[in-house]
C-alpha positions as CSV (number, residue, x, y, z in Angstrom):
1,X,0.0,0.0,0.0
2,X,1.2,4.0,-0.7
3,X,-0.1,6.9,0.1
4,X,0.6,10.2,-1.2
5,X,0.0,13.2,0.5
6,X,-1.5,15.8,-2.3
7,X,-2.5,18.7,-0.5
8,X,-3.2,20.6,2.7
9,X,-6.3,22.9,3.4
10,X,-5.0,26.7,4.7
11,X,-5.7,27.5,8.0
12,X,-6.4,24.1,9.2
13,X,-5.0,20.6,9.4
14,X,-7.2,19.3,6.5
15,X,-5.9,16.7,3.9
16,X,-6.3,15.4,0.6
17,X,-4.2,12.3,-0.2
18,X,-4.4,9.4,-2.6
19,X,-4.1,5.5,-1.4
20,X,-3.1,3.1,-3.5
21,X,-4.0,-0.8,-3.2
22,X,-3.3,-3.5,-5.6
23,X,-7.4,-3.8,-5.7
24,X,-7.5,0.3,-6.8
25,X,-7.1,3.6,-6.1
26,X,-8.4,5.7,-2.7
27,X,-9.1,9.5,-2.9
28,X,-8.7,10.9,0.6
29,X,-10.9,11.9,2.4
30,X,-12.8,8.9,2.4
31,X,-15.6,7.7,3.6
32,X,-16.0,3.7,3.7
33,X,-19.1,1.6,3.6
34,X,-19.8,-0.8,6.7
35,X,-20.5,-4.1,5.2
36,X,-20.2,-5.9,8.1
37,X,-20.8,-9.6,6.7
38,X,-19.7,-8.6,4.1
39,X,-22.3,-7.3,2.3
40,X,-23.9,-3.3,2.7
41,X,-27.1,-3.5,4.0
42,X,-29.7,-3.7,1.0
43,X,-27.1,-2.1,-1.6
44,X,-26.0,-3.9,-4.3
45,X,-22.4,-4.0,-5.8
46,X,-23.5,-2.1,-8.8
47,X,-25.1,0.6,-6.6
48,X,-22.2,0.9,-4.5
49,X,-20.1,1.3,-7.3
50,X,-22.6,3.8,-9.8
51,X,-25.0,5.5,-7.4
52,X,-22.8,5.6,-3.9
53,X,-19.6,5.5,-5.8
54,X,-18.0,4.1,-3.2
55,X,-14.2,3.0,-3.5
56,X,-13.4,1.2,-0.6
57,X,-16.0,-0.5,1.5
58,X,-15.4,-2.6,5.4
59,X,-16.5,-5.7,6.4
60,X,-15.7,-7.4,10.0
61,X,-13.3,-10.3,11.3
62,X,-15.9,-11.4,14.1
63,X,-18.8,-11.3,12.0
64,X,-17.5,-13.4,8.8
65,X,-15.3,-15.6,11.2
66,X,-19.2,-16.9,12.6
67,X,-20.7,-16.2,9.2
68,X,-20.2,-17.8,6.8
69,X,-17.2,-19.0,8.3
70,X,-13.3,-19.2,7.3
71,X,-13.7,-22.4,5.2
72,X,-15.9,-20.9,2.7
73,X,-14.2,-17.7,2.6
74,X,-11.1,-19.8,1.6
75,X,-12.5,-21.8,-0.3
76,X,-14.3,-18.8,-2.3
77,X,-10.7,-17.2,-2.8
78,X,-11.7,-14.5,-0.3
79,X,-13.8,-11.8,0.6
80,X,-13.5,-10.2,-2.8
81,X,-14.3,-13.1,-5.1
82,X,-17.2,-14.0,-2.1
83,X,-19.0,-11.1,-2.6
84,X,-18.2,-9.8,-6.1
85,X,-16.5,-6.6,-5.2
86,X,-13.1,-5.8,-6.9
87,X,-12.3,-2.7,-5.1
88,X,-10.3,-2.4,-1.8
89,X,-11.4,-3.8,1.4
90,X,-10.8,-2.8,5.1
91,X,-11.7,-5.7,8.0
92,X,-12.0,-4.2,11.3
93,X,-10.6,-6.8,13.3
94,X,-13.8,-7.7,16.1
95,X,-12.5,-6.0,18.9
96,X,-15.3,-3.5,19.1
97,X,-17.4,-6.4,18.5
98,X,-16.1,-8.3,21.2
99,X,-16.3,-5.5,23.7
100,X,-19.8,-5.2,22.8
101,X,-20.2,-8.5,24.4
102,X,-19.7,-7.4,27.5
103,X,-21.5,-10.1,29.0
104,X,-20.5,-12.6,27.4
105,X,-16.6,-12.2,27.2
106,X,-13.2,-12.2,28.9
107,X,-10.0,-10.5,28.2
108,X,-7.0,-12.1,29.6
109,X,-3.2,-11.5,28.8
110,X,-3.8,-15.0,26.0
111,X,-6.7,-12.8,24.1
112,X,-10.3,-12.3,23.9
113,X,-13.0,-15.5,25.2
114,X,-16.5,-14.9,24.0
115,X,-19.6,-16.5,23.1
116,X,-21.1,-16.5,19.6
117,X,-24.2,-14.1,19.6
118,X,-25.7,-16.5,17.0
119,X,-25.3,-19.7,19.1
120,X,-23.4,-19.7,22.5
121,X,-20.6,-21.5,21.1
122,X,-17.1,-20.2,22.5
123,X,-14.6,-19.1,21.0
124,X,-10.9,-17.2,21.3
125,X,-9.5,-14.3,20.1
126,X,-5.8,-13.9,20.1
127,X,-3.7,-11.2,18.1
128,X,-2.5,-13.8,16.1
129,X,-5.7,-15.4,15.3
130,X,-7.1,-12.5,14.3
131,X,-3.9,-11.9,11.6
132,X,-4.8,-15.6,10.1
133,X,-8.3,-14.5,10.0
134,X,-8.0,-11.6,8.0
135,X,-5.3,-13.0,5.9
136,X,-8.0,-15.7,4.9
137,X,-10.5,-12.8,4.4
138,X,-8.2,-11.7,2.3
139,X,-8.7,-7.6,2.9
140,X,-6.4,-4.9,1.5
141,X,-6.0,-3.1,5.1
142,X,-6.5,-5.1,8.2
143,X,-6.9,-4.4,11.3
144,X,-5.0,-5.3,14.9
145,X,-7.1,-6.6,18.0
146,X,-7.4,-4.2,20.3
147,X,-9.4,-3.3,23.6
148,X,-11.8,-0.6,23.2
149,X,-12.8,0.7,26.5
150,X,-16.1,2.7,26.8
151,X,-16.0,6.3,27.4
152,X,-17.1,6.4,30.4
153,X,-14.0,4.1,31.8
154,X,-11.4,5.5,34.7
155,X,-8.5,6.6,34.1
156,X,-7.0,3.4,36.4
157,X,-9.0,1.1,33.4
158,X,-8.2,2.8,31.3
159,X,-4.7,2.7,31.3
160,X,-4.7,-1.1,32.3
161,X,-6.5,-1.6,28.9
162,X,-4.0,0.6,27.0
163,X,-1.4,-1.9,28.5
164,X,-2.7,-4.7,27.1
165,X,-3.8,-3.6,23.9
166,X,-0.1,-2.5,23.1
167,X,0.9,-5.9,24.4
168,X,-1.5,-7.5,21.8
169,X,-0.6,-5.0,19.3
170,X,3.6,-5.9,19.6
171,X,2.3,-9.7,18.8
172,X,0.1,-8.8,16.5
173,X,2.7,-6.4,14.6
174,X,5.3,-9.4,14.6
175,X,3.0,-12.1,13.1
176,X,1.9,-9.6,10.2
177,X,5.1,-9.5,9.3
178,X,5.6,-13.5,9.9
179,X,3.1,-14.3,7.3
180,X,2.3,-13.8,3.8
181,X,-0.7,-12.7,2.0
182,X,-3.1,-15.7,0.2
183,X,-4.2,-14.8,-2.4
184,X,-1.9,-12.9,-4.8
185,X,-2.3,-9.0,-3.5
186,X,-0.7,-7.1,-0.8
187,X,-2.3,-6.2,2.4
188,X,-1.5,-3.5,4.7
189,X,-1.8,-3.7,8.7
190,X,-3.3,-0.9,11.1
191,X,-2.0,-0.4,14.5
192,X,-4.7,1.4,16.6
193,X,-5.0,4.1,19.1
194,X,-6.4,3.6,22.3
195,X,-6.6,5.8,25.6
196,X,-10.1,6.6,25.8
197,X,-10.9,10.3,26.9
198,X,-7.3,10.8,28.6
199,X,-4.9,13.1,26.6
200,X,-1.5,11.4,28.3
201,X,-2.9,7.5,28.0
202,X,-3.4,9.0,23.7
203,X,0.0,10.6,23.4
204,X,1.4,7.2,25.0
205,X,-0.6,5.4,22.4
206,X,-0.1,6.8,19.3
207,X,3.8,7.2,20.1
208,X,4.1,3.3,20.6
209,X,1.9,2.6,17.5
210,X,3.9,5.5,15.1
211,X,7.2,3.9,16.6
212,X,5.9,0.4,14.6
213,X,6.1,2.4,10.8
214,X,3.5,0.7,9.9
215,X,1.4,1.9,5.9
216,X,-1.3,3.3,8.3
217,X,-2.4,3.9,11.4
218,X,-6.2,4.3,13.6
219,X,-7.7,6.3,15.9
220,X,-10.2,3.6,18.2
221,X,-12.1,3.8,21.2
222,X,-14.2,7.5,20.2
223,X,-17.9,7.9,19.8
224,X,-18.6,5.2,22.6
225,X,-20.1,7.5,25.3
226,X,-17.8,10.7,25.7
227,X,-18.6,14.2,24.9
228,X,-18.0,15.4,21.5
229,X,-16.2,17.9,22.3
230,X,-14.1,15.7,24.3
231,X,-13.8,13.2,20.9
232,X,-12.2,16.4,18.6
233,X,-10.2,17.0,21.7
234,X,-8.6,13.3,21.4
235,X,-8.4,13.7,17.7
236,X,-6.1,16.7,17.9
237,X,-4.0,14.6,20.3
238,X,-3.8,11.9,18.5
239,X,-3.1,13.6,15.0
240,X,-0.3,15.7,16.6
241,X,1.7,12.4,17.2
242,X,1.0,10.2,14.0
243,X,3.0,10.6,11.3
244,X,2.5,12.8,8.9
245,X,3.0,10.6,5.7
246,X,0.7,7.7,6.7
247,X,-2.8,7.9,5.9
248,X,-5.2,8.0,9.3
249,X,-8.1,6.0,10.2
250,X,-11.1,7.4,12.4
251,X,-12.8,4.4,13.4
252,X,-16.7,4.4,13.8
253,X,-17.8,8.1,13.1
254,X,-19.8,9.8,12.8
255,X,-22.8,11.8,11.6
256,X,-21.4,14.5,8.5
257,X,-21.2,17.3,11.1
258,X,-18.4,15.0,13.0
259,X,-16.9,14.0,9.8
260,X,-16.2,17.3,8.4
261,X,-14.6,18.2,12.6
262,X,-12.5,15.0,11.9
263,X,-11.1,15.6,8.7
264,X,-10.6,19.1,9.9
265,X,-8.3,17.8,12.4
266,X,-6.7,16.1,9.8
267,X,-8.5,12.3,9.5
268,X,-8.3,10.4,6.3
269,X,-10.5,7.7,6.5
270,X,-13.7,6.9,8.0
271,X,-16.4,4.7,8.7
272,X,-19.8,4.1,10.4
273,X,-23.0,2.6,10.3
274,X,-24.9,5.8,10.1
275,X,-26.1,6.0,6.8
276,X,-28.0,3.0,6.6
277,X,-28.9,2.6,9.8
278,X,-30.5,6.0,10.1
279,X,-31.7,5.2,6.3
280,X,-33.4,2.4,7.2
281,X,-35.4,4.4,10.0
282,X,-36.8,6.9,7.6
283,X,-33.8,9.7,8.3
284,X,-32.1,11.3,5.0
285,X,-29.0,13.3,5.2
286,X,-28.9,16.1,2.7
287,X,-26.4,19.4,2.6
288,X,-29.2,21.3,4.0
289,X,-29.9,19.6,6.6
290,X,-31.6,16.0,7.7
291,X,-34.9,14.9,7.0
292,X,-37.6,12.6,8.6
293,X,-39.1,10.9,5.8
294,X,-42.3,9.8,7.7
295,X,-43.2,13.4,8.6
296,X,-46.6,14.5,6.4
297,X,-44.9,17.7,5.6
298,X,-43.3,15.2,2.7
299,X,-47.1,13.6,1.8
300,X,-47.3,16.0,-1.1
301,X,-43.5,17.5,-2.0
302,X,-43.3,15.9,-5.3
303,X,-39.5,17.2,-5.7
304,X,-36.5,14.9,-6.2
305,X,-35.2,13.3,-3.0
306,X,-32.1,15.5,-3.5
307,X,-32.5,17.6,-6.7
308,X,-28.5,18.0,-7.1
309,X,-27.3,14.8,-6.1
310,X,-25.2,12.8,-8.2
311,X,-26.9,9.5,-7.7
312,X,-29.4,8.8,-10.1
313,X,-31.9,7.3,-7.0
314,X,-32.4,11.1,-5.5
315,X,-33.3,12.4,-9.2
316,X,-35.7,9.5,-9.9
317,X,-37.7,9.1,-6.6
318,X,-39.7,12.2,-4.8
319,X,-39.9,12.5,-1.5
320,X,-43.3,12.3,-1.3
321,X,-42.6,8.7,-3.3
322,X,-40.3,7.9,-0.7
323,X,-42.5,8.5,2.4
324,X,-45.4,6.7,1.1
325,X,-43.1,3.6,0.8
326,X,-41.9,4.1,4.5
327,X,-45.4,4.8,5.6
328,X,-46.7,1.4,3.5
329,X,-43.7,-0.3,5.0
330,X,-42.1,-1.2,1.8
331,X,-38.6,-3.3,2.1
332,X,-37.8,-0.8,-1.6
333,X,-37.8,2.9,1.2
334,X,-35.3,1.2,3.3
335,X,-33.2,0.5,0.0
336,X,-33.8,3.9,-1.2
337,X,-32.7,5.5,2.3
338,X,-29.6,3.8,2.5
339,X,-28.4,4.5,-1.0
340,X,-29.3,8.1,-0.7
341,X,-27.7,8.2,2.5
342,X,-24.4,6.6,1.8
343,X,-24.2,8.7,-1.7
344,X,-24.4,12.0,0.3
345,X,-21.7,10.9,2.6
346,X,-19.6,10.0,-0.4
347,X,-20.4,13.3,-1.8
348,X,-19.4,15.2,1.0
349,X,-15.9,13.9,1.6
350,X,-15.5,14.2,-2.2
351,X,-16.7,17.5,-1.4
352,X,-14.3,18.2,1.0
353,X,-11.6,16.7,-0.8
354,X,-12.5,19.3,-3.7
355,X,-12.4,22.4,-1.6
356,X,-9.0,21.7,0.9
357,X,-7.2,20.9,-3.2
358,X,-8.9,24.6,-4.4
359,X,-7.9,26.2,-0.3
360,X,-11.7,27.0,0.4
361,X,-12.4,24.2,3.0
362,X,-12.2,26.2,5.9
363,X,-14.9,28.9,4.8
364,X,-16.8,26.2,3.3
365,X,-16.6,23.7,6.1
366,X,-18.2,26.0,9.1
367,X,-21.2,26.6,6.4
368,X,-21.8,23.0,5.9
369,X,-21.7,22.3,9.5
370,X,-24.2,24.7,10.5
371,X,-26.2,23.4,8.1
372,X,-25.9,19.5,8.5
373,X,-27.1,20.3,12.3
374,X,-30.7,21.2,11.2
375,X,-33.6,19.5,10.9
376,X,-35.4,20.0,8.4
């Protein structure tokens, strides 16, 4: 994997870089898809590639390690030949997923124990397992295991969890580099950042994990129960530390009004379940503003979803089309929603990508902030 750094927005730490993959070409800012079990949530391939012009989507170690299961995956030729999509992938490696758990799993010094939410079964995480994993998955940028404490944690927690998760992520690092790729393309490995809400515990982090050199690097453990103000805080932390010439990984946020902060702060990638989650509830994200699909205000607006957009779905459908399929419960609003939703996320980090390369993102930015925050 290389990344480039193109350009850098005046009067703030915003970037615009190009990552390259042997499975394509990343335009930075990005934002990337969830597709969790490996598929995006009621979006086809062909819509991700033509209406949400995605180019690089995420899928998850825990989730396709359960379902459908390493064997298959394998035997498919990985994740890319499994689910027909050609372009770069990212696996996050199940440590958020694990810690969701909470009931149901145990850290110790070996790795993560958990049960299966599908069926009790138990199973073990180790940093090295999840390297094997993800090398079978076959993704262009994987992920290390890590421990992502909740917001609210101590600082005595948290800094026991930081321990460990630099433990793992010194195992982890020297197995990566152990082992080989399966299937004939290069893959890249992501140290992450933990320290939860405490600005000493994130210097510490991100030192030990920009020590390792590794192509990238990720911010984890943010948008799990602190303040906002407190998350842009950490960013700005952590940013100050990671190397300048390695692309940088927000995991897990956020809504457009957090993505712009992020890349403000100088993030490069990101992800979240947002779009289509939201989507799939009847909420639209547009550059005006957010939109509750099954209010009655839309009964009778017969204008395009998103008159502008550059997916073909907002020009087709109106909004009052759109609500009376949420209304009728209709599976085709939830499909709508999501493409819409993830199209407009692309669009806005293209967006901002546009404006730091011209040096008007600053200016630009506070507008669209302002305006992302109402409801419409």
């Amino acid at each position: 994997m290389d990344f480039k750094l193109v350009s850098v927005a005046p009067d703030t730490k915003a970037r615009a870089g190009i990552i390259t993959t042997d499975h394509g070409v990343i335009e930075t800012p990005i934002f990337m898809p969830v597709g969790t079990v490996g598929s995006v949530k009621g979006v086809h391939i062909h819509e991700l590639r033509e209406d949400v012009k995605a180019q690089i989507i995420l899928g998850n170690t825990y989730h396709l390690y359960l379902r459908p299961g390493m064997d298959i995956i394998t035997r498919a030729g990985g994740l890319h030949k499994f689910n027909g999509w050609d372009r770069p992938i990212l696996t996050d490696s199940g440590g958020f997923q694990v810690f969701s758990l909470s009931a149901n799993r145990k850290l110790t010094e070996e790795g993560a124990h958990f049960r299966s939410h599908i069926d009790g079964s138990k199973h073990l995480f180790t940093p090295e397992k999840v390297v094997d994993i993800q090398r079978m998955i076959g993704s262009d940028i994987m992920m290390a295991l890590d421990e992502c404490p909740p917001g609210t944690s101590d600082y005595q927690y948290a800094r026991k969890s930081l321990e460990l998760t630099k433990r793992w992520l010194t195992r982890g690092w020297k197995h990566f580099n152990s082992t080989s790729p399966l299937y004939g393309h290069s893959q890249a490995f992501f140290p992450i950042v933990q320290g939860c809400k405490y600005a000493d515990l994130r210097r510490d982090s991100a030192k030990f994990v920009a020590d390792l050199g590794a192509e990238g690097n990720a911010i984890g453990g943010l948008a799990v129960g602190e303040p906002t103000e407190v998350m842009y805080e950490m960013i700005e932390v952590c940013n100050e530390i990671l190397p300048e010439d390695r692309p940088r990984y927000l995991m897990g946020v956020g809504t457009p009004a957090n993505i712009l902060e992020a890349i403000d702060r100088g993030v490069d990638m990101m992800d979240c379940v947002m779009p289509t989650r939201n989507g799939r509830n009847g909420m639209l994200f547009t550059p005006e503003g957010t939109m509750n699909m099954r209010n009655l205000k839309w009964a009778d607006d017969f204008s395009p979803i998103w008159e502008d957009s550059p997916c073909m779905v907002d020009r087709v459908y109106s909004r009052a089309y759109l609500r009376h399929l949420f209304i009728a419960q209709e599976l085709l609003a939830m499909q709508i929603a999501s493409i819409h939703n993830l199209a407009f996320y692309l669009w806005l980090v293209g967006e901002a990508r546009r404006r730091i390369i011209d040096g008007s993102f600053a200016s630009w930015k506070k507008e669209m902030v302002e305006k992302l925050q109402r409801r419409l």
